[in-house]
N, C-alpha and C positions, 0 to 999 in steps of 0.2 A: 504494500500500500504506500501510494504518499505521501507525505506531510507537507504541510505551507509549506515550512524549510527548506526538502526537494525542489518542490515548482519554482520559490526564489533563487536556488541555486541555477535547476535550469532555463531560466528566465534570464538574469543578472550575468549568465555564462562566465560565473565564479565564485568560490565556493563562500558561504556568509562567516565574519571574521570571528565571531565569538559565537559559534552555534549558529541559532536563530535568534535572534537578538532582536530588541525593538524596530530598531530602524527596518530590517528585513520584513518583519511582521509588518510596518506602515505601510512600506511598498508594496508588499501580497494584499494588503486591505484594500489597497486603493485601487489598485487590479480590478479586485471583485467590483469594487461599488461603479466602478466606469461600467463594467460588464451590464451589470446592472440596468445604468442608464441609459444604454446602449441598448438592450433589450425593450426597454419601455418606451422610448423614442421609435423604433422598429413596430413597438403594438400599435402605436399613433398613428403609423403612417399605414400602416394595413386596415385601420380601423376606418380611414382616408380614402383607400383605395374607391376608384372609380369603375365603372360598369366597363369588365373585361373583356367585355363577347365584341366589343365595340373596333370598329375598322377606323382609324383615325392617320390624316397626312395632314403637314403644316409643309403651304407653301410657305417660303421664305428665302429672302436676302443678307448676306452677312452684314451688308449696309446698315439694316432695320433696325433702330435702336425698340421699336415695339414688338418686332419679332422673339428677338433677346430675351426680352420680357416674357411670350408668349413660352418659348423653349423653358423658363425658368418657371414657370410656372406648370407646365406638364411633367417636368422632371420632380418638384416640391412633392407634387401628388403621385408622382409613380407612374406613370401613364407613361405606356408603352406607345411611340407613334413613328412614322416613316417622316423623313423631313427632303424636303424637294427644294432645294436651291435652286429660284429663278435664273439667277445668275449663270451659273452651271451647268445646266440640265437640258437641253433643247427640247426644246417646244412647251418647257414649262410654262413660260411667261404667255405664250401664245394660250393654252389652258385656263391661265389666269383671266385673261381678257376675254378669251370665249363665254366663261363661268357667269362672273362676273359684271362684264361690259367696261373695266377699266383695269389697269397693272398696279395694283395696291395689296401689297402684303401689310401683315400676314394673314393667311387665307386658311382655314379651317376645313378638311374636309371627313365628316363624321357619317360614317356607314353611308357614302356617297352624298350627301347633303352639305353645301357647301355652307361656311358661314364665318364671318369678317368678325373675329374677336373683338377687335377694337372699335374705338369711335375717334376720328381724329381730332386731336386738339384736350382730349380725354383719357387714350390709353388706352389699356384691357378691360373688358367688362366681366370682371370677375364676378359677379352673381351670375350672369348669363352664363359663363364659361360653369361653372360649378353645376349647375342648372342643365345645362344637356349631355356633360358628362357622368353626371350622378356623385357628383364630390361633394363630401361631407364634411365642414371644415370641422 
């Protein structure tokens, strides 16, 4: 079996000066309690998670300082998506402006359904965004 004082030694990959001594024991505690927190920050974000069965593409520009936004915010929540570089990608931009009727990222597309995150001059419409993903803050 283990002891704290093993897992410090092979942790610390060297052996603790007087036994297991305080300071080694602080270090193993603080281990655990990150573990911890680590774990409960993981419940949050599972408890967050949004509706999986869902097909989701973000067009996007590395330009877009709303797109950025857009990325930081399906990433926060977990959300699995494909991301389409107008820039990059031929004929994305041309898709955009078909969709749509103008080239404005970033552009949302949810189990084929397009729709324009933002309002310009406004940003992300995060209750909207929460709202058709199924995200529960």
């Amino acid at each position: 079996m283990i002891s704290a004082c093993d897992e410090v030694y092979v942790r610390r990959k060297k052996p603790p000066s007087t036994g297991c001594g305080s300071s080694e024991r602080s270090f193993f505690d603080g281990v655990s309690v990150h573990r911890q927190k680590a774990r409960a920050g993981l419940q949050q974000l599972l408890e967050r998670r949004y509706n999986q069965s869902m097909q989701i593409v973000l067009y996007s520009a590395s330009w877009c300082r709303d797109c950025r936004a857009a990325k930081q915010y399906l990433s926060k929540h977990g959300v699995v998506y494909t991301e389409i570089d107008i820039e990059e990608v031929p004929g994305a931009s041309e898709d955009v402006i078909r969709h749509v009727g103008k080239r404005a990222v970033p552009q949302l597309v949810i189990d084929g359904e397009w729709f324009q995150p933002y309002r310009p001059g406004e940003g992300l419409l995060f209750d909207e965004l929460n709202r058709r993903l199924g995200v529960t803050a």
